[in-house]
C-alpha positions in Angstrom: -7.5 -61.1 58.2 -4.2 -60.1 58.9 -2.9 -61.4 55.4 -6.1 -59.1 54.0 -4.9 -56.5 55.7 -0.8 -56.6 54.4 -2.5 -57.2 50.6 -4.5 -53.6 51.1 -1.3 -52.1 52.3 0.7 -53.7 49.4 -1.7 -52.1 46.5 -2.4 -49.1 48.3 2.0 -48.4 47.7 1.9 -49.6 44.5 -0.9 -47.4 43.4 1.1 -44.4 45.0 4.5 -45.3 43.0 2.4 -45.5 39.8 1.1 -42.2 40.0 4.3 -40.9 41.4 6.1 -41.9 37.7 3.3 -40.2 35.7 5.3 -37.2 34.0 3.9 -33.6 35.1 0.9 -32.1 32.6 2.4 -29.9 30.2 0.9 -26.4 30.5 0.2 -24.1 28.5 2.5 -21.7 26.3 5.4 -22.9 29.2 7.5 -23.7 26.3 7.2 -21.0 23.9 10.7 -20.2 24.2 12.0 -16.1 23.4 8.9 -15.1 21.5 6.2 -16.5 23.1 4.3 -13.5 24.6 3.7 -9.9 22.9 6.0 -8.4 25.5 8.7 -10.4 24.1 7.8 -10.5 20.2 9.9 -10.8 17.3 10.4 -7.8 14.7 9.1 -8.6 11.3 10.2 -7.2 8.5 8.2 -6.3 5.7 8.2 -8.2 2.5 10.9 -10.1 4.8 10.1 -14.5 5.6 11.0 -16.2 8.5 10.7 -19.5 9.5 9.8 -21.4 12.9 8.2 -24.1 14.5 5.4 -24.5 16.9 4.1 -27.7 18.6 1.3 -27.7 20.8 2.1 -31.5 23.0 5.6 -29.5 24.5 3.8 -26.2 25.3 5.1 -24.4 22.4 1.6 -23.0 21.5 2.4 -19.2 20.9 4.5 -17.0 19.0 4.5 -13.4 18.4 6.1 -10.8 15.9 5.6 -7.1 15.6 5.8 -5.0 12.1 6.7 -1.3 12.2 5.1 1.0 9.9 6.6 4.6 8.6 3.9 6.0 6.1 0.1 5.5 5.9 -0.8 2.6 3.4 -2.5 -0.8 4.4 -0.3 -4.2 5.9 -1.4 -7.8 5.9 0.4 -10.9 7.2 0.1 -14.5 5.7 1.3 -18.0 6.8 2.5 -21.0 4.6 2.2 -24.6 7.3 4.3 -27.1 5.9 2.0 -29.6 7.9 -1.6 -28.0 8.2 -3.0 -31.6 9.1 -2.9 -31.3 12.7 -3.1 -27.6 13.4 -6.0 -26.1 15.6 -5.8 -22.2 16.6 -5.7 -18.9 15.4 -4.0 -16.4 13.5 -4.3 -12.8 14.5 -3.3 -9.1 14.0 -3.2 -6.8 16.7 -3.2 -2.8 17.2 -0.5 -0.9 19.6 -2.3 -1.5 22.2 -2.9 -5.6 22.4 -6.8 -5.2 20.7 -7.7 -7.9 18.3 -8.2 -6.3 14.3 -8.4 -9.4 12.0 -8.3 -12.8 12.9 -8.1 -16.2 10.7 -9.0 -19.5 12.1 -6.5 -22.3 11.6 -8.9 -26.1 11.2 -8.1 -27.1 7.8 -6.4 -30.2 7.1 -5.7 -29.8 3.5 -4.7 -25.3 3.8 -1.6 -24.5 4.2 -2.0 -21.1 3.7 -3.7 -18.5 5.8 -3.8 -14.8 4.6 -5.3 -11.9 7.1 -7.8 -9.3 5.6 -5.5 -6.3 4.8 -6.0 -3.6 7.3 -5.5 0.1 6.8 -2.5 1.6 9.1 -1.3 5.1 9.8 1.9 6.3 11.8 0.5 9.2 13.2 -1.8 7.0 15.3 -0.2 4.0 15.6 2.9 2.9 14.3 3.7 -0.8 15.8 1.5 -3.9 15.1 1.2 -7.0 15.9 0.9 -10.9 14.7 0.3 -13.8 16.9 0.0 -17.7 16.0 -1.9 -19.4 18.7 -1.9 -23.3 18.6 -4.1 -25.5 21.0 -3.2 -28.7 19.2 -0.6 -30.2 16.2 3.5 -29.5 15.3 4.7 -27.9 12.2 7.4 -25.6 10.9 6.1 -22.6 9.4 7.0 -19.6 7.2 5.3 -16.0 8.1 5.4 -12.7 5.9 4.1 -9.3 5.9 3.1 -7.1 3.2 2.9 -3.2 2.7 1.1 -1.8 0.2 0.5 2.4 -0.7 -2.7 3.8 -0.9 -3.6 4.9 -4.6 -3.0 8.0 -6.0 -5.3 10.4 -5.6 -7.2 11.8 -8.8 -6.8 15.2 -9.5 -10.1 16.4 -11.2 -9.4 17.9 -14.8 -9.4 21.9 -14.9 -11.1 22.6 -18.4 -10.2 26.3 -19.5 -12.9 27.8 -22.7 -10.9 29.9 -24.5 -13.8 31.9 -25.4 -13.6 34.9 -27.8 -13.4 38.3 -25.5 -15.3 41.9 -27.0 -12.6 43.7 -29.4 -11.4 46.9 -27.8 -11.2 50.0 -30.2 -7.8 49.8 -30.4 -7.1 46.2 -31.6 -5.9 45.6 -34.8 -8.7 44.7 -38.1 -8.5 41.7 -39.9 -6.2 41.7 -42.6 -8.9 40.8 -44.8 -11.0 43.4 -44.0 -8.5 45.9 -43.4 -8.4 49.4 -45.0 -6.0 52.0 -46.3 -4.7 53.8 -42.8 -6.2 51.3 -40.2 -4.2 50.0 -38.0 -4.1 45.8 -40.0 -3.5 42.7 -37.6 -0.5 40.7 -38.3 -0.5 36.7 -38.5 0.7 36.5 -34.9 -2.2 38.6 -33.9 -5.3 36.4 -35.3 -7.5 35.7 -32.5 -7.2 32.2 -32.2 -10.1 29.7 -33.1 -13.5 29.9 -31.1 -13.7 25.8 -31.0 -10.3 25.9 -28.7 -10.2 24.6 -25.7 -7.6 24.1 -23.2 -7.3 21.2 -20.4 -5.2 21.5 -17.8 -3.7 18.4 -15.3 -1.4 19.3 -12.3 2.1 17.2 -12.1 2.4 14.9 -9.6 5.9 12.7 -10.2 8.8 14.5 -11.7 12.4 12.7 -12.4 15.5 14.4 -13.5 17.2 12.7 -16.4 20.4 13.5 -18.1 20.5 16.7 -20.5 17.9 19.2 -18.2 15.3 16.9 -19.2 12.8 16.2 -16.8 10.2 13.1 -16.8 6.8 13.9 -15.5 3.5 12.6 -14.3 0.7 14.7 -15.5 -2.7 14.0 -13.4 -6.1 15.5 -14.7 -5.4 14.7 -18.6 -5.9 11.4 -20.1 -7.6 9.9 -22.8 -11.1 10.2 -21.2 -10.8 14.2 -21.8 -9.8 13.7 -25.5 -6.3 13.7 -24.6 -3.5 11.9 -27.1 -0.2 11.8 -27.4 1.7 14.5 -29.5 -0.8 17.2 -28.7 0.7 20.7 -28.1 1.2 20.9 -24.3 3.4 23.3 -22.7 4.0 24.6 -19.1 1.4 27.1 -17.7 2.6 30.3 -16.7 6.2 29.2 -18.5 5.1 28.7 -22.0 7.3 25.6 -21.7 7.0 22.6 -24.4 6.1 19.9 -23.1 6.5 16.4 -25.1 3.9 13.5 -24.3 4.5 10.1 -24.9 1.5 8.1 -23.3 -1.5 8.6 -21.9 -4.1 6.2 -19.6 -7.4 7.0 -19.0 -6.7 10.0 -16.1 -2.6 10.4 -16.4 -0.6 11.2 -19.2 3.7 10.9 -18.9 5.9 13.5 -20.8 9.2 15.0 -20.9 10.1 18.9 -20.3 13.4 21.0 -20.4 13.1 22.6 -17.1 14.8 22.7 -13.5 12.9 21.1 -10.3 12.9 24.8 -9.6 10.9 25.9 -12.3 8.7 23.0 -11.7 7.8 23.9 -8.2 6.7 27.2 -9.3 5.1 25.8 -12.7 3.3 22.9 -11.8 0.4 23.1 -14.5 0.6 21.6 -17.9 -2.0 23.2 -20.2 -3.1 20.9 -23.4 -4.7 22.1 -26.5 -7.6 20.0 -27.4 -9.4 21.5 -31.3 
């Protein structure tokens, strides 16, 4: 009994020493290192890669980056795994304020890319965002990138001006083929111009000084869907400005003035003669 007794005492130490040279769970995100929370995230650049690795088994299971944004447009954020095989989590884009947006879930073995849905962002309301990679299990260096992108142009409506014929007063000038002896006879710069004239008008929207006073400019509002084509007489409204076009898509047109960014500011309308 007594020898029963020392054997029970025996295992009873030996089971404490084994469990006493088990190594310590690993917890959770305790390895993370200088970005692992949003509190201490990294600044992303846009259109700007970096590179880092996160591994799940040393409790390196979170990292964090924030992207600043300075004008209203629309951001998304991708990441390239160089060894997608064992990766479990999530990818995720946050507002200001820590609230979820988009998120991507990362299970598949043979993708090593994961792209977030592009979200609209505007300064005025919030101008910091943020990107979290969230690992539960696998190891792999990684490359991460945002994108910006600007919303389209808005289109500028075309402004369609009839010339249409207005009454003759009594004291405008006959036609010179139907004028008589002592009536008061139009000259050639005084025919009344043609009644199946029409003028289009666009508003300019990009102007850039080149060499010379010449001044490149984007013309919204004319285009090839309003019968405009290149080599049409244009000119400046209000300024009675030439203005030489060189191409035109279906709702812009590009040409080239001789005028000062003064002249434009206070003559921003290009009027196109369409017979």
């Amino acid at each position: 009994m007594y020898k029963n007794f020392i054997l029970c005492l025996v295992c009873v130490f030996m089971m404490i020493g084994l469990n006493a040279c088990k190594p310590d769970a690993i917890e959770y995100n305790s390895n993370s290192g200088f970005n692992g929370s949003r509190d201490s995230s990294t600044q992303l650049l846009i259109d700007n890669v970096m590179s880092e690795t996160i591994d799940a088994a040393i409790g390196n299971n979170e990292d964090w980056y924030y992207v600043m944004v300075q004008q209203d447009g629309f951001i998304t954020a991708s990441v390239l795994f160089d060894n997608p095989s064992g990766i479990v989590g999530t990818l995720t884009i946050y507002d200001g304020f820590g609230r979820p947006i988009e998120t991507e879930t990362l299970n598949h073995p043979s993708q090593n890319i994961h792209t977030l849905p592009r979200i609209e962002v505007k300064p005025s309301e919030n101008d910091r965002y943020f990107v979290a990679i969230k690992v539960t299990e696998g190891k792999s260096t990684y490359s991460i990138e945002a994108k910006f992108e600007l919303p389209p142009e808005p289109e500028v409506a075309p402004v369609i001006v009839e010339n249409t014929p207005k009454p003759t007063p009594k004291s405008s000038c006959v036609p010179a083929d139907k004028c008589k002896s002592g009536q008061n006879c139009c000259k050639e710069k005084d025919k009344p111009a043609p009644e199946n004239v029409k003028i289009v008008q666009g508003s300019i929207v990009v102007s850039t000084p080149r060499e010379g006073g010449i001044i490149d400019i984007r013309i919204s509002g004319l285009g090839t869907k309003n019968g405009i084509k290149v080599g049409m007489k244009a000119t400046l409204h209000g300024l009675n400005r030439k203005v030489e076009l060189y191409s035109c898509k279906a709702s812009t047109c590009n040409g080239t003035v001789k005028a000062t960014t003064e002249e434009l500011s206070r003559y921003g309308t290009v009027d196109v003669v369409v017979e």
